[in-house]
C-alpha positions in Angstrom: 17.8 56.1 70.6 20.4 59.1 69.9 19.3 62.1 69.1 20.3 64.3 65.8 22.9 66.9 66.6 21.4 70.4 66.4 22.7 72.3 63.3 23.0 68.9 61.8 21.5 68.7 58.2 18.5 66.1 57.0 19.7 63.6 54.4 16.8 63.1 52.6 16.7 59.2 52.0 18.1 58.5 48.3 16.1 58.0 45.5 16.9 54.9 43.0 18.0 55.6 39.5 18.0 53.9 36.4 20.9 54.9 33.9 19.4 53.9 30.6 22.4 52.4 28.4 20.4 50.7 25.5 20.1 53.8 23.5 24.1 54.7 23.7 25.0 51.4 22.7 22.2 51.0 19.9 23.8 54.4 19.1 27.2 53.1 19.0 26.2 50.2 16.9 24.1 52.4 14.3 27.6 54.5 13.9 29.0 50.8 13.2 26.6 50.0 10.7 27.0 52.9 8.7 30.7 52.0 8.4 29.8 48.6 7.5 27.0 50.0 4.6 30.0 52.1 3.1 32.1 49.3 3.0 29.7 47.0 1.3 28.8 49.4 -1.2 32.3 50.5 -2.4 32.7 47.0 -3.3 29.1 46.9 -4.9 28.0 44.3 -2.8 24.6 43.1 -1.7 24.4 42.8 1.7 22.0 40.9 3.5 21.1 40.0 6.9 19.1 36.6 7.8 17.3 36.3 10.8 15.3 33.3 12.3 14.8 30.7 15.3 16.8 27.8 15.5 16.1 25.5 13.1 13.8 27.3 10.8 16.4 26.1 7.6 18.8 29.1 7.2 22.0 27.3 6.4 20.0 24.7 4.4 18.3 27.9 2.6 22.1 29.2 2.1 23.7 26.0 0.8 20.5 25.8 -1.9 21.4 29.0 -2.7 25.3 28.7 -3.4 24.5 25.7 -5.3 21.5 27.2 -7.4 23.5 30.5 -7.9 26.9 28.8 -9.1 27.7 31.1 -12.3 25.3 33.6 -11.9 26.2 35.5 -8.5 29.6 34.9 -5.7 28.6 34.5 -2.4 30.0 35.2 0.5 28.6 34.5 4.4 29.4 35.8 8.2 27.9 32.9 10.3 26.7 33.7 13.7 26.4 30.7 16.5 26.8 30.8 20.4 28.9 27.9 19.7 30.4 25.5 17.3 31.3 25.9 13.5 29.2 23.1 12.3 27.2 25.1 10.0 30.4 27.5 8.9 31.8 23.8 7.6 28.6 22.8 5.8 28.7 26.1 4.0 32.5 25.7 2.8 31.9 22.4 1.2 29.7 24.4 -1.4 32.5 26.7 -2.3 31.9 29.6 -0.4 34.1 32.0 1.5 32.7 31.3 4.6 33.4 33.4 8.5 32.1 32.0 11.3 31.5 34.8 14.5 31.4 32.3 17.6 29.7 34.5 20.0 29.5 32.6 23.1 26.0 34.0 25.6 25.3 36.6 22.8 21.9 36.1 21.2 23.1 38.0 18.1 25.4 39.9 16.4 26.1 43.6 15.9 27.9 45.6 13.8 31.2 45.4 15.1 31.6 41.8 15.1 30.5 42.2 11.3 33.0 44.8 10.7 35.9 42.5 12.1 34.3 39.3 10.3 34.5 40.5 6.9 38.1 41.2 6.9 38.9 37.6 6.3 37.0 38.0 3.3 37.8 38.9 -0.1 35.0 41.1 -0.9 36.2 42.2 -4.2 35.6 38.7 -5.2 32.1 39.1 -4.3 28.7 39.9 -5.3 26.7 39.1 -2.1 27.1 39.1 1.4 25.2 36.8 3.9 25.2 37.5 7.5 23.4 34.0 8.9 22.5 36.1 12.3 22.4 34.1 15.6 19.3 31.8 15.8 16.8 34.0 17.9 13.6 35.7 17.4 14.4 38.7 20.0 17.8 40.3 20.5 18.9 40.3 16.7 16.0 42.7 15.9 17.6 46.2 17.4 20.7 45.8 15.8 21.4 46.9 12.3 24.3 45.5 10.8 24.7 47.5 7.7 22.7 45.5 5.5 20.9 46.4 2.5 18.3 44.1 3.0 16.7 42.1 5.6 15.6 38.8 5.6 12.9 36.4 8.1 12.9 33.3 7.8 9.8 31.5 8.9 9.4 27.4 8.6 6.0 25.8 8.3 7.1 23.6 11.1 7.2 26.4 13.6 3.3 27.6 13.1 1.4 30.7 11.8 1.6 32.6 14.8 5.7 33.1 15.2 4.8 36.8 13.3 2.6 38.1 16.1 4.0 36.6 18.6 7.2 38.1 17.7 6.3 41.8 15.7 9.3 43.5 16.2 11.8 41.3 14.0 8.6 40.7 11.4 7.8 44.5 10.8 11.6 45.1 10.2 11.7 42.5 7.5 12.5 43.3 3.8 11.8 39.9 2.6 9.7 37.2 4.9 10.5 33.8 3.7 8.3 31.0 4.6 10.6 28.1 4.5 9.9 23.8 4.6 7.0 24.2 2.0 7.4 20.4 1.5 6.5 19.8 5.1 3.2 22.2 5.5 0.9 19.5 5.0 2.1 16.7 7.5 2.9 20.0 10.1 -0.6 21.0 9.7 0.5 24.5 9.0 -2.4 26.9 8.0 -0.9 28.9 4.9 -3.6 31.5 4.8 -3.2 32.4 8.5 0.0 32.2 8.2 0.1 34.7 4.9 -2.1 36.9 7.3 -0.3 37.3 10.3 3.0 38.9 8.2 0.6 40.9 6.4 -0.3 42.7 9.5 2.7 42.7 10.9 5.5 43.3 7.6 3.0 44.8 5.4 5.7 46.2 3.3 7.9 42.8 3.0 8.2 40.7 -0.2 7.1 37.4 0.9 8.6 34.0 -0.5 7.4 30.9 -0.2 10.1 27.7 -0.4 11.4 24.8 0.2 15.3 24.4 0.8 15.0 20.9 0.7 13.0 19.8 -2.8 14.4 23.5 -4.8 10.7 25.0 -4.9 10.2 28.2 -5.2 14.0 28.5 -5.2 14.3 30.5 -8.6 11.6 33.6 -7.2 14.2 34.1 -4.2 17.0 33.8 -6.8 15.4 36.2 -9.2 14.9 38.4 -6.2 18.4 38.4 -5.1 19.8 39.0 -8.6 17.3 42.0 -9.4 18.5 43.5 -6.1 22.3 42.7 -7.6 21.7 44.4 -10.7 20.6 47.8 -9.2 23.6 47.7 -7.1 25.8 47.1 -9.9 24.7 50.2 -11.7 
């Protein structure tokens, strides 16, 4: 085995390192969103941000919506998906300026993909704004979009324990919306567990209870919405 040279120097063995990017691009993002907020509110518009799992009833909620609030508010809506336009084209039949943001292997959207997605609207010729965020329970929680408020949707079809096993996107919530009322019985979902878990983790949210489907409790979230409206418009 060689020898080391005399006079030659030690290289002490290096040392891994992790380069922490998160923050800078969180950063980045929250810069974004600020943009986005000042945008939204020299037009005096509402701007909301909707955030569920896959099939919790978030276009169906939407569609109810534009339909319930023909005459009274314009809509407008960014829909997220990894792929396909199939619930961008359900939207539009109702009437509404619709943008679909196909995002491929991204699990949500941030604010710059807003920012470009809203330039196809005419938001002068709105009231509200509608992001329908990527169907996911995780990634869409660290990244604000610019909204004013922000929305969970929970179905009674997914259980009572979807807020603690998922805190971080529950405790950000403005509104929690318990969604498929119609089916809690036959899904055997347990409404005062349920009620509980959000209470402990988004004890701050306004919490709705709906059904898309049969148009209960549709007029509390509509009421909501337009009281939020009104003390934009001022």
């Amino acid at each position: 085995m060689p020898k080391p040279m005399r006079g030659a120097r030690r290289t002490a063995p290096s040392r891994p390192r992790t380069v922490v990017v998160a923050r800078a691009v969180l950063s980045m993002n929250d810069q974004l969103a600020a943009l986005n907020r000042d945008l939204f509110r020299k037009h005096r518009l509402l701007a909301l941000n909707i955030l569920s799992s896959p099939g919790s009833g978030k276009t169906a909620l939407l569609e109810r919506t534009i339909a319930d609030a023909r005459g009274r508010f314009r809509i407008g809506i960014v829909v997220g998906d990894l792929a396909t336009e199939n619930d961008a084209e359900r939207l539009r039949r109702h009437g509404a300026q619709v943008v679909q943001i196909t995002t491929g292997t991204v699990c949500h959207l941030d604010a710059a993909m807003v920012a470009r997605a809203v330039q196809s609207l005419d938001l002068a010729a709105l009231d509200l704004l509608v992001v329908e965020n990527v169907g996911n329970l995780v990634c869409p929680a660290s990244y604000n979009l610019g909204e004013d408020l922000r929305v969970v949707l929970l179905s009674t079809t997914e259980g009572e324990d979807k807020p603690l096993k998922y805190p971080p996107i529950f405790s950000g919530a403005d509104v929690v919306v318990v969604n498929k009322k119609d089916l809690a019985v036959a899904a055997g979902f347990d409404r005062e567990a349920a009620l509980r878990n959000i209470r402990r983790t988004a004890p701050k949210a306004a919490v709705l209870e709906l059904s898309a489907k049969t148009g209960e409790g549709m007029e509390a979230w509509l009421a909501l919405l337009e009281k939020r409206l009104a003390a934009r418009k001022r």
